[in-house]
C-alpha positions as CSV (number, residue, x, y, z in Angstrom):
1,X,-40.8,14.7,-11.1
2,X,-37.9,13.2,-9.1
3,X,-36.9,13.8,-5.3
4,X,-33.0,14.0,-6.4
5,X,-31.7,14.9,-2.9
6,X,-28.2,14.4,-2.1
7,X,-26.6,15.3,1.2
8,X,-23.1,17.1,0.9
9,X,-20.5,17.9,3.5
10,X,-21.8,21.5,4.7
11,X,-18.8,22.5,6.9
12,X,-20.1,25.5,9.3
13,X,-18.6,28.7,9.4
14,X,-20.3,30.8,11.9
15,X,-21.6,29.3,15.5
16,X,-21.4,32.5,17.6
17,X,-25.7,31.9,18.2
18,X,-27.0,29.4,15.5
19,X,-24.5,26.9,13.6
20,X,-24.7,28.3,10.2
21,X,-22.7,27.9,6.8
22,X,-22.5,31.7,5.9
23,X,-22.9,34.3,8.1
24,X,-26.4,36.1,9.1
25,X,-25.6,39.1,7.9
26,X,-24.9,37.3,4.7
27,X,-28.7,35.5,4.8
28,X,-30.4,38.3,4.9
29,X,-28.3,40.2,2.0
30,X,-28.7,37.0,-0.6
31,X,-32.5,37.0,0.9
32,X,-32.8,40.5,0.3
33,X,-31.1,40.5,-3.3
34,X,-32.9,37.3,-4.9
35,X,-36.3,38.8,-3.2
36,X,-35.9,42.3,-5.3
37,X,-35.0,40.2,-7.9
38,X,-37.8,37.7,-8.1
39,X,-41.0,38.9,-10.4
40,X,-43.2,38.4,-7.2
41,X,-43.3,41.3,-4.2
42,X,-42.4,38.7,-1.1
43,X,-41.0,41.3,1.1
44,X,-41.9,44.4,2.2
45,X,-39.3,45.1,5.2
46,X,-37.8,44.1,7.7
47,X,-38.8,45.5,11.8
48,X,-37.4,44.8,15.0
49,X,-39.9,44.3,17.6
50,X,-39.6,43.7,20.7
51,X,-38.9,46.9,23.1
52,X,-35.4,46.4,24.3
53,X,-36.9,44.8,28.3
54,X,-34.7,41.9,27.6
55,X,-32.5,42.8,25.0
56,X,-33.0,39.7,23.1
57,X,-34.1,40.5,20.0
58,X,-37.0,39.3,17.9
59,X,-37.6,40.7,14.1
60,X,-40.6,40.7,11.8
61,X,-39.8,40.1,8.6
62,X,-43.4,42.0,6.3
63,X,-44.6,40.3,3.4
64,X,-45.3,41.9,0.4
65,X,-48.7,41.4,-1.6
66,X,-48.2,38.2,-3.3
67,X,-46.4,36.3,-0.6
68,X,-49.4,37.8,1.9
69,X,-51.8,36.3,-0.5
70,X,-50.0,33.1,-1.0
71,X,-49.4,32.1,2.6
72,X,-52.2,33.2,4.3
73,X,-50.0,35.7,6.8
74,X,-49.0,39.4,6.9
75,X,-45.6,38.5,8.5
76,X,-43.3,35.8,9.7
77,X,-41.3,36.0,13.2
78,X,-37.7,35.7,13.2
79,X,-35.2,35.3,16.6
80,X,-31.9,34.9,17.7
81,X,-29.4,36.0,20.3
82,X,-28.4,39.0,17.8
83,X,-29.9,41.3,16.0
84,X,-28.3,40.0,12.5
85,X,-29.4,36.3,13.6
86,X,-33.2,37.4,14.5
87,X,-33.2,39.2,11.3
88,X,-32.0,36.5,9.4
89,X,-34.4,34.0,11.0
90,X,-37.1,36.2,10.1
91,X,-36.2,36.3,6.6
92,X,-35.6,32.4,6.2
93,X,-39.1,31.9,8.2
94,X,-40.3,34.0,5.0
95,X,-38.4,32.1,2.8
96,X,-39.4,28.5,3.6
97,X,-43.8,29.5,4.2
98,X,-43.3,31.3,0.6
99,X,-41.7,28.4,-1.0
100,X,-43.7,25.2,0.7
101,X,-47.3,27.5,-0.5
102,X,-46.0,27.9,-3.7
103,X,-45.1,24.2,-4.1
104,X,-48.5,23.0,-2.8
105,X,-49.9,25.5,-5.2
106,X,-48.0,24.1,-8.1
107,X,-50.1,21.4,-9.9
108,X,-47.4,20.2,-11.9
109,X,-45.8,18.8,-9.0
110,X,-48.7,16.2,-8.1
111,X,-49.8,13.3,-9.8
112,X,-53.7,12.7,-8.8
113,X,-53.9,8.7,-8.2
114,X,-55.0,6.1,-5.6
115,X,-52.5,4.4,-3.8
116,X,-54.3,1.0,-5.4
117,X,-52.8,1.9,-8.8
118,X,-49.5,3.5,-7.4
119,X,-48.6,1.3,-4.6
120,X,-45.4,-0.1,-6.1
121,X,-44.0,2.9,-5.9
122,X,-45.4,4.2,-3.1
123,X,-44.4,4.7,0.4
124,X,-45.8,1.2,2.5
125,X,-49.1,1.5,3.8
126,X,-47.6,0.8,6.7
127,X,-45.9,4.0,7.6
128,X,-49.0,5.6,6.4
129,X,-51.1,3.8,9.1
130,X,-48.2,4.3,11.6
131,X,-48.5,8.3,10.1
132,X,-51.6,8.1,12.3
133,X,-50.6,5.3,15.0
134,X,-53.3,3.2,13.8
135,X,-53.1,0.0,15.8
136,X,-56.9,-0.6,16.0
137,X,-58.2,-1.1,12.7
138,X,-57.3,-4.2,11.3
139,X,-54.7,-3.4,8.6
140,X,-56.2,-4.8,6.0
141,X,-59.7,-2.8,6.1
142,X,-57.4,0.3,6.4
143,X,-55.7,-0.3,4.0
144,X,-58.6,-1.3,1.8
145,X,-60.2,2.2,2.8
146,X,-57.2,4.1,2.5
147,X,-56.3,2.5,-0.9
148,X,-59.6,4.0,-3.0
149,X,-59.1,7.8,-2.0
150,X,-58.0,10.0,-4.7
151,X,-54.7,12.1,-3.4
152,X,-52.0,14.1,-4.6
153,X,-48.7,12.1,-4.6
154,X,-45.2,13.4,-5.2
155,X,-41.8,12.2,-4.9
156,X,-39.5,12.0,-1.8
157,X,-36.2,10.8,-0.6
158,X,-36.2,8.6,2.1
159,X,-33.2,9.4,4.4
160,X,-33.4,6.7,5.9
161,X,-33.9,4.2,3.7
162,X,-32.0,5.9,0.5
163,X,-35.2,5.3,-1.6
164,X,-37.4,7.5,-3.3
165,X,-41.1,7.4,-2.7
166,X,-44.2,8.4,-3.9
167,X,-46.1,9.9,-0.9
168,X,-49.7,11.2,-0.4
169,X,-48.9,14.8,0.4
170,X,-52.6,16.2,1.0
171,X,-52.7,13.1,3.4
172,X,-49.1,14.2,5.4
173,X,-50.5,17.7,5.2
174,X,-53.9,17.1,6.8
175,X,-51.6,15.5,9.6
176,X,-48.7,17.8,9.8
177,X,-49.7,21.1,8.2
178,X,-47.3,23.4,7.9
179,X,-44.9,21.6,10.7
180,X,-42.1,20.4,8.6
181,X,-41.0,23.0,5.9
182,X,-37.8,24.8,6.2
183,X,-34.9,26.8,4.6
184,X,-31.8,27.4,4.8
185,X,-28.5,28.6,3.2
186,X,-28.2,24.3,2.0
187,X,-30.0,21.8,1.5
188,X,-28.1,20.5,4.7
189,X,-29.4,23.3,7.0
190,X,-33.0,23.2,5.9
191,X,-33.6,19.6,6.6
192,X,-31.6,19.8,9.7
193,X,-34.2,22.4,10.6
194,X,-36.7,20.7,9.3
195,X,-36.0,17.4,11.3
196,X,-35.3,19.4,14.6
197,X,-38.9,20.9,14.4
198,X,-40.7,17.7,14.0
199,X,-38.9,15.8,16.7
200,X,-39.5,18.8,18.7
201,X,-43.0,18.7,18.2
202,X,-43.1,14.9,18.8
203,X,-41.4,15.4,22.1
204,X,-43.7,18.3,23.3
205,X,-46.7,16.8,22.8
206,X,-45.4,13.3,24.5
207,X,-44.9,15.1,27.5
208,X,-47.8,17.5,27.2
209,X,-50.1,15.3,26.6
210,X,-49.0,12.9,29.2
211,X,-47.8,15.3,31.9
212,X,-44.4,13.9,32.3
213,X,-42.4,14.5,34.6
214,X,-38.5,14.7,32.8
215,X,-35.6,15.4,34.1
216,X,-34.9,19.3,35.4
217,X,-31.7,21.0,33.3
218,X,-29.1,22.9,36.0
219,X,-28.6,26.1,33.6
220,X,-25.0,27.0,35.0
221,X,-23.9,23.6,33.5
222,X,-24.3,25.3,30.3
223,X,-21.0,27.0,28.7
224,X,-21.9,29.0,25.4
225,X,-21.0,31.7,26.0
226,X,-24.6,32.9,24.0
227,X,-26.3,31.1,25.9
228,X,-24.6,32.5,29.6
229,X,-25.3,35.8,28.2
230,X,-29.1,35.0,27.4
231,X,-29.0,33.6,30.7
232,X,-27.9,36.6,32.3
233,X,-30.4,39.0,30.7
234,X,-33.0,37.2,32.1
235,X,-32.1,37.5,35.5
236,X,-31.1,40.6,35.6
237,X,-34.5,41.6,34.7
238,X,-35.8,38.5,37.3
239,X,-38.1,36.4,34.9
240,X,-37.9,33.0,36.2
241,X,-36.8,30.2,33.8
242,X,-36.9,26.0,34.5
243,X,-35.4,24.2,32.1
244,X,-36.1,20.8,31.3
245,X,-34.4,17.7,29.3
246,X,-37.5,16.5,27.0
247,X,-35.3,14.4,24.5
248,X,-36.9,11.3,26.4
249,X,-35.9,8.2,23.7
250,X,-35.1,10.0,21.0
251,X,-31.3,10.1,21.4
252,X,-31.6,14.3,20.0
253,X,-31.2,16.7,22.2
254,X,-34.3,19.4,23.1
255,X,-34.6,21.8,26.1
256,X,-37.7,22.8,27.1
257,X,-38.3,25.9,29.5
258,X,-40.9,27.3,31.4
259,X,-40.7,31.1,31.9
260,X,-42.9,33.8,33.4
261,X,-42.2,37.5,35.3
262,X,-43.2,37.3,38.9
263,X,-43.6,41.1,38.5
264,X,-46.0,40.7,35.9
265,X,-47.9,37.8,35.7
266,X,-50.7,37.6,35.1
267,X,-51.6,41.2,34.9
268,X,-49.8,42.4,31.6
269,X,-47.6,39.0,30.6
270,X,-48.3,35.0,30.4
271,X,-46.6,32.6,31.5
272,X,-44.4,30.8,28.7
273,X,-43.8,27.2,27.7
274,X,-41.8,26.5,25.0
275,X,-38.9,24.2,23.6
276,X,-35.6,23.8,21.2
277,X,-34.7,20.9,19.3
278,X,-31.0,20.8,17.8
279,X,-28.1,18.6,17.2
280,X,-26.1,20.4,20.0
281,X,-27.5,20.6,23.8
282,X,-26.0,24.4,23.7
283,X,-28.0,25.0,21.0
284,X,-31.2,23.7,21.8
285,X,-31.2,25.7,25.0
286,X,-30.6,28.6,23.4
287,X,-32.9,28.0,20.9
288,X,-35.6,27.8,23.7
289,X,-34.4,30.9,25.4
290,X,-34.6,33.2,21.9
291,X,-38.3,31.3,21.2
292,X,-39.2,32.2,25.1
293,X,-38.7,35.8,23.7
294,X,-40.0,35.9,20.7
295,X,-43.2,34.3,22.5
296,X,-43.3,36.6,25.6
297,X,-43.7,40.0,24.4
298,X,-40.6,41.1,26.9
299,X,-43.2,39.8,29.3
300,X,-44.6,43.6,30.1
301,X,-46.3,44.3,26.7
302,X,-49.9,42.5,27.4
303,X,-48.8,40.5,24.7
304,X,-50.7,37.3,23.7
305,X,-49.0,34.5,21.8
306,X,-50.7,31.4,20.3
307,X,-49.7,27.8,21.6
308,X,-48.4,25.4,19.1
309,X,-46.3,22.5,20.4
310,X,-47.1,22.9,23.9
311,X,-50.0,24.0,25.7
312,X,-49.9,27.9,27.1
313,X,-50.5,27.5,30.9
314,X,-52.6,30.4,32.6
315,X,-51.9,29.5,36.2
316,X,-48.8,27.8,37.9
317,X,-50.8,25.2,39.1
318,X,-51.0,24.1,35.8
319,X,-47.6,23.6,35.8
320,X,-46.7,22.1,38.8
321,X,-45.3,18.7,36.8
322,X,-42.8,21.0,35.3
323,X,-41.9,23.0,38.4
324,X,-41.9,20.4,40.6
325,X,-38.6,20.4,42.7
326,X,-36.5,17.3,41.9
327,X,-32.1,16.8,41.6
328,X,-31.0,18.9,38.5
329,X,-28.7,17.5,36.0
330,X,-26.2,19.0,33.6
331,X,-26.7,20.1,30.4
332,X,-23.9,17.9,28.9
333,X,-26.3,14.7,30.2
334,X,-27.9,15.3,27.2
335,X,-27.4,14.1,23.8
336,X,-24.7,15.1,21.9
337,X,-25.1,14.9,18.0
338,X,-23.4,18.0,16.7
339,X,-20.2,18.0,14.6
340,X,-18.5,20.9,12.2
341,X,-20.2,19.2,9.2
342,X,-24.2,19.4,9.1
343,X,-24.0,16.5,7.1
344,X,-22.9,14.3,9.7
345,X,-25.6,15.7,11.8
346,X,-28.5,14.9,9.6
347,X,-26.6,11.3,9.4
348,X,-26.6,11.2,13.6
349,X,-30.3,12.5,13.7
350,X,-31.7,9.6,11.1
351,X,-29.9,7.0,13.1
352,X,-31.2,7.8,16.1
353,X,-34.3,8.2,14.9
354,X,-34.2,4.6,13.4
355,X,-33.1,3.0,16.1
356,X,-36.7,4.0,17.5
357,X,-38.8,2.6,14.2
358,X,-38.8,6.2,12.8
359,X,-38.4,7.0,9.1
360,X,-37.6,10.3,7.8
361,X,-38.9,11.7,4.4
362,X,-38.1,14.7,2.9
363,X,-39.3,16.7,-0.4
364,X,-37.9,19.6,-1.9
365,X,-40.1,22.7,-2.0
366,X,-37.4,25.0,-3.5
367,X,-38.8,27.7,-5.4
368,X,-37.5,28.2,-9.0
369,X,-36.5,31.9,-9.0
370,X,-36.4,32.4,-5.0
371,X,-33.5,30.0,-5.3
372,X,-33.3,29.7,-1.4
373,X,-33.4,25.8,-0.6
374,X,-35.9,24.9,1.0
375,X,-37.7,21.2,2.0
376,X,-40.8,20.1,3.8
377,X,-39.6,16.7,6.6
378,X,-42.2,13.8,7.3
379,X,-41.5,11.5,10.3
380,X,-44.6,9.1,9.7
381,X,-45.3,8.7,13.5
382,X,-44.6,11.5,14.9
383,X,-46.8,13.1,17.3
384,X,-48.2,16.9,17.3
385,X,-49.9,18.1,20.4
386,X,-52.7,19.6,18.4
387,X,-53.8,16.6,16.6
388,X,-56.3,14.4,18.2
389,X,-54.5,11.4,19.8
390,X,-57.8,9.2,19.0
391,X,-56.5,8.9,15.2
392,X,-56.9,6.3,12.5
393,X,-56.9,5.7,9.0
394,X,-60.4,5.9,8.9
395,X,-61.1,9.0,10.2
396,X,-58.6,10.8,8.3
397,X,-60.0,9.1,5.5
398,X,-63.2,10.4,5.9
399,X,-61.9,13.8,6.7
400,X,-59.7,14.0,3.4
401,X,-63.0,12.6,1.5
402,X,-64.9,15.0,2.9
403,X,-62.5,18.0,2.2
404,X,-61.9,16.9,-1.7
405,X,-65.0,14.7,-3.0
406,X,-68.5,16.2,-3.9
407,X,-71.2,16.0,-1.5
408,X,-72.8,13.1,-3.1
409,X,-69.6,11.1,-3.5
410,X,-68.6,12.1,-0.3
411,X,-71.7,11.0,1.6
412,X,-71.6,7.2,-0.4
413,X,-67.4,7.1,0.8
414,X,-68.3,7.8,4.2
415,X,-70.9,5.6,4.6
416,X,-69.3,2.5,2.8
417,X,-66.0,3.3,5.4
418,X,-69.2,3.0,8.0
419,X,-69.9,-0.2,7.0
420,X,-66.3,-1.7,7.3
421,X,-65.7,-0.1,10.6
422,X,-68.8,0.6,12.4
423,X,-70.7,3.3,13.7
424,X,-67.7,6.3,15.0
425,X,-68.6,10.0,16.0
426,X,-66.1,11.3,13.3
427,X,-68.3,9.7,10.6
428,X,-71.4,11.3,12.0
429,X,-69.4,14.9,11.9
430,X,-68.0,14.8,8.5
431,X,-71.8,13.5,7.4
432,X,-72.5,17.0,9.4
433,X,-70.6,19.1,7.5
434,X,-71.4,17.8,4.1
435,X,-74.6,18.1,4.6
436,X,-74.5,21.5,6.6
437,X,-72.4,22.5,3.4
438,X,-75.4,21.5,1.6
439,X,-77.3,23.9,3.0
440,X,-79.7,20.5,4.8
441,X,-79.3,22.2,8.2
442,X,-81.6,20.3,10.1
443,X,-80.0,16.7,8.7
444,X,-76.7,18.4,9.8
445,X,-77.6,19.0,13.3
446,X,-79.1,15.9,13.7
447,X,-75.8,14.2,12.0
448,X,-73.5,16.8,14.7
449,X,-75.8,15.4,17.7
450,X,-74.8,11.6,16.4
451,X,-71.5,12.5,17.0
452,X,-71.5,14.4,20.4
453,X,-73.4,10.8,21.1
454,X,-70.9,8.2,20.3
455,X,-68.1,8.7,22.5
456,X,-66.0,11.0,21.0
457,X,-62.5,11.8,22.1
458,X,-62.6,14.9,24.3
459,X,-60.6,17.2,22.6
460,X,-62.7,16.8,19.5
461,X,-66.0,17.4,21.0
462,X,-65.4,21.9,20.7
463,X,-65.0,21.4,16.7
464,X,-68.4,19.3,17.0
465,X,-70.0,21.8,19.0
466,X,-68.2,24.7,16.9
467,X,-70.1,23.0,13.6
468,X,-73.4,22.2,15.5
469,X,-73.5,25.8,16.6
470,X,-73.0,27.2,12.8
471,X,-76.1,24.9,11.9
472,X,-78.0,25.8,14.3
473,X,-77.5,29.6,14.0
474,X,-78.3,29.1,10.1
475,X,-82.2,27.5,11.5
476,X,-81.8,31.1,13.7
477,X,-81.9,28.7,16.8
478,X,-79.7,31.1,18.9
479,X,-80.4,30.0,22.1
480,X,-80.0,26.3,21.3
481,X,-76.6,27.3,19.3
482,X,-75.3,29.0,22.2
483,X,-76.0,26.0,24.7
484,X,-74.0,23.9,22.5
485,X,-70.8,26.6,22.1
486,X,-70.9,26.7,25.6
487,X,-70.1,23.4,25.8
488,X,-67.2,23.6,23.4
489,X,-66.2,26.6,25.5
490,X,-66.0,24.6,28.8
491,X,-63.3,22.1,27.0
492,X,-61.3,24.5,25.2
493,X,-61.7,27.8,26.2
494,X,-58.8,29.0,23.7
495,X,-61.0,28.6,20.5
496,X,-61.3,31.8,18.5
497,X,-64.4,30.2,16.3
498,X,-66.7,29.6,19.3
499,X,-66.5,32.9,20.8
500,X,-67.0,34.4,17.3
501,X,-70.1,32.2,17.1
502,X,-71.4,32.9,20.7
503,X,-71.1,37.1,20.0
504,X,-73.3,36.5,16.7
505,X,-75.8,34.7,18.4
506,X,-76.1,37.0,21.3
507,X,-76.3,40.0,18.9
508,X,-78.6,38.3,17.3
509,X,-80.5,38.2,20.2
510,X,-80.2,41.4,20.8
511,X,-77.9,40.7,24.3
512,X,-75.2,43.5,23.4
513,X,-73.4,43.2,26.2
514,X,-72.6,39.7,25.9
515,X,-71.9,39.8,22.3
516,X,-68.8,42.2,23.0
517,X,-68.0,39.6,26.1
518,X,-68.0,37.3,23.5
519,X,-65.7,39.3,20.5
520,X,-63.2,40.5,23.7
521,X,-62.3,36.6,24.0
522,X,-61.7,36.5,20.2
523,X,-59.8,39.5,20.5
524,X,-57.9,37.8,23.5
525,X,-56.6,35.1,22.1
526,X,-56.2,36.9,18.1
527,X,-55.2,41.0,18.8
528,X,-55.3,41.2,15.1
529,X,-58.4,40.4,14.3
530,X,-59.9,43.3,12.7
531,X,-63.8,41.7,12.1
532,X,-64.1,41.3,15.6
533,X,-63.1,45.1,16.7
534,X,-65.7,45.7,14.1
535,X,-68.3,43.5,15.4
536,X,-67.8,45.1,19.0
537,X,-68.3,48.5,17.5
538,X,-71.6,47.6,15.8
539,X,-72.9,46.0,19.6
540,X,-71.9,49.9,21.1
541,X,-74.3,51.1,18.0
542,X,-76.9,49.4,19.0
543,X,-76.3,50.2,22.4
544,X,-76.2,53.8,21.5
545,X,-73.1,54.5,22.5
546,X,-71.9,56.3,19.6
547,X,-68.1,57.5,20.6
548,X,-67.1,53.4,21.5
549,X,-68.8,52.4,18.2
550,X,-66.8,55.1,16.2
551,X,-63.9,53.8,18.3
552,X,-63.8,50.3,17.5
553,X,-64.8,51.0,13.4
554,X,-61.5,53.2,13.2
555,X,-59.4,50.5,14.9
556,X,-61.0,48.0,12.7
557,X,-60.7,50.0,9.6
558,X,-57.1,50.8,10.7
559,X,-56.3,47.1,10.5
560,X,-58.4,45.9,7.9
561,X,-59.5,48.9,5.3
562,X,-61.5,46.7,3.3
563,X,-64.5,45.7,5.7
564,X,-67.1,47.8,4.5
565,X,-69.8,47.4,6.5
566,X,-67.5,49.1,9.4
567,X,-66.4,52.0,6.9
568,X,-70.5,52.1,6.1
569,X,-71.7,52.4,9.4
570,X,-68.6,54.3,10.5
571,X,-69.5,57.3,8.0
572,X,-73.7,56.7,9.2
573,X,-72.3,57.5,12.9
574,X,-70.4,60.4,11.7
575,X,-73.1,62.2,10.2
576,X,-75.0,62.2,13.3
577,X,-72.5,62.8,15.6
């Protein structure tokens, strides 16, 4: 195994939308050729999909069988200001989930070890403790917990450094997920990509978390000409855009914008907070503009997106940080990194990312016969709004322990990290769900209580009540189970696992009409979830309204045509009909 990256110069050729080597009508041909190719069915089609409100186009690109079954997903998103760049962005989204699951997949790229044994060649602990911005537990306990864990390692280039690295990836990926990967038509534009997203991120949840108020972007300073004409599209059709310079002291460039349709809102649209990160001012605002359609359904579709690096907003109020009337600056006050080469780019990006104590890592997830390069970026440090900010090495410790130990091994870990550090509500709740996985239900909920008792950081306290409710429904304590989801519910009212939870206990119960309450949020915040139309039909069964439950089973069924208990009690209905 060897990380064997090596920038070249990567001289761009087209830079009508996105700054590109080749053009997009060439991406999605070589996409489309090595993907016929390939022995695995990856694609199915390609869809536009948005209905033509703001002519800004957004593309599905459909994956075929295996990719569907590798990543997890049905389909991946694409935009752009044109149709060939949506389209092409669509396909590369494709490209880089299928290639960074099929590398996690692969065995052969890991090496099984403890960092005690492979430290020398490892990344330092200390980036991995900053990985978490660890500043309370004495480094050498965490590193003494940290160093025992069994973990997947694999080789990386250091950009920053020049160095290659071993580095924990199940540890990076319990952090980052699947914020990172990339692909492009280099090497050079994946990891540009790749970089862009995580600062992105890291920005976001800076000034999400922290409600800060950043400097508002004047949007007739901009002069691409894309851009103007994205501009334009939205106000003829009046949504209302602020723009905002969230680079803070990053030295790289990323817009963010607020949007939402006066005519609309809240009735059949949301309101839309999103951001672009990218070596060019010009291109980070239109990068923001084509996500702000791809996110907003042409804001008259009813459409419901799912937040990722900044919160979704239901009520301006909310927002009144961002929309809060200050003195506008220009576009061109931003950062300027951008150049003809994306070499020099990435070279501009590390720097100033250095000069802030940020390292960037990079591994090659390129897959063998896809052939489209492709690369998974790790800034140890950098922030994601969805992660708790009440990390440490500790807790992630116990959560990876928990995640790839057996129950008995697992329980001795976590209670040896407990005597090094103390009593801490994440010990208690990984305790919870080994033995809840153990099937000791009542230990579990006694473990879950522990937790919701020691001070836990807020945002953690739903998955808490999200496990505590599972153990309790196992016992059949519904009412007990739905007092505690309810109290997950009234902190984050976005989770789709609760309100699952809550319409199984009320069915349970026999409370119909609050069980579909209950599936209607799930199917609020997830349209697609096809269990959950299926669960509402079998509440209108027992409610004996027989033309809703048939309803609900064929739009289930529809989506999902291998639930059988809806095709079951679908064809039961029928009969008496």
């Amino acid at each position: 195994m060897s990380a064997g990256i090596v920038l070249e110069d990567a001289i761009k050729i087209c830079t009508t939308d996105q700054d590109k080597i080749i053009s997009p009508e060439e991406t999605v041909a070589r996409f489309k050729e090595k993907a016929k190719n390939l022995s695995l069915d990856i694609l199915k089609e390609t869809s536009r999909i948005d209905n033509g409100r703001l002519d800004i186009p957004v593309f599905f690109s459909v994956c075929g069988k295996d990719a569907s079954a590798l990543t997890g997903t049905a389909k991946q998103m694409g935009k752009g200001a044109t149709p060939e760049q949506s389209e092409a962005s669509a396909v590369m989204e494709l490209a880089e989930r299928f290639s960074f699951f099929a590398f996690k997949a692969d065995e052969s790229h890991f090496v099984t070890d403890t960092y005690a044994n492979l430290k020398d060649k490892a990344l330092p602990f200390a980036l991995i403790a900053r990985s978490v911005h660890d500043d309370k537990t004495p480094m050498d306990t965490a590193e003494a917990i940290f160093s025992d864990i069994p973990l997947k390692w694999t080789p990386a280039r250091n950009l920053t450094t020049g160095a290659e690295v071993l580095i924990p990836f199940d540890w990076f990926f319990a952090i980052n997920e699947f914020n990172g990967p990339s692909a492009g038509n280099c090497k050079e534009e994946a990891i540009c990509q790749g970089i862009s997203e995580i600062v992105e991120r890291h920005v976001c949840s800076l000034v999400s978390h922290g409600k800060k108020t950043t400097p508002t972007i004047d949007p007739d300073t901009a002069t691409d000409p894309a851009v103007r004409d994205m501009l334009a599209k939205y106000r003829k059709n009046d949504i209302n855009l602020v723009f905002s310079d969230l680079s803070l002291d990053t030295g790289i460039p990323t817009v963010g914008v607020l949007a939402w349709d006066p005519a609309t809102f809240p009735e059949s649209s949301e309101l839309v907070w999103t951001a672009g990160t990218a070596p060019d001012p010009e291109k980070a605002m239109s990068r923001a503009m084509t996500e702000v359609a791809q996110l907003a359904g042409d804001f008259n579709t009813d459409a419901n997106y799912v937040a990722s690096g900044l919160p979704k907003y239901t009520d301006l109020a909310e927002a009144e940080f961002i929309t809060r009337p200050q003195p506008d600056v220009p576009l061109s006050s931003l950062p300027d990194l951008s150049d003809a080469n994306i070499k020099v780019e990435i070279e501009r990006y590390v720097a100033a990312l250095e000069s802030i104590d940020m390292e960037v890592l990079t591994i090659e997830t390129t897959h063998p016969e896809l052939g489209i390069p492709a690369f998974y970026t790790i800034i140890p440090g950098a922030h994601f709004r969805e992660r708790s900010l009440g990390t440490s090495v500790p807790m992630f410790a116990a959560r990876l322990i928990t995640e790839k130990c057996d129950a008995d091994d697992a329980l001795t870990r976590i209670t040896k990290i407990e005597e090094a550090v103390g009593q801490r509500y994440y010990l208690h709740f990984y305790k919870g769900q080994l033995l809840l996985n153990r099937g000791a239900f009542d230990e579990a909920t006694a473990a879950f209580e522990k937790a919701l008792s020691a001070n836990p950081d807020e945002p953690e306290i739903p998955s808490i009540c999200s496990w505590m409710g599972v153990s309790l429904k196992e016992t059949g304590r519904y009412r007990e189970a739905l007092k505690v989801l309810q109290a997950g519910i009234d902190i984050d009212p976005e989770r789709e696992d609760i309100h699952n939870l809550m319409g199984f206990c009320h069915y349970m119960m026999a409370d119909h009409e609050r069980a579909i309450d209950a599936f209607r949020e799930v199917l609020r915040l997830n349209p697609n979830s096809a269990i959950d139309y299926a669960n509402i039909a079998s509440n209108y069964r027992e409610l004996g309204n027989t033309d809703k439950a048939i309803t609900y089973y064929k739009m289930a069924l529809k989506m999902d045509p291998s639930i059988d208990f809806a095709r079951t009690n679908l064809d039961a209905l029928a009969e008496t009909a």
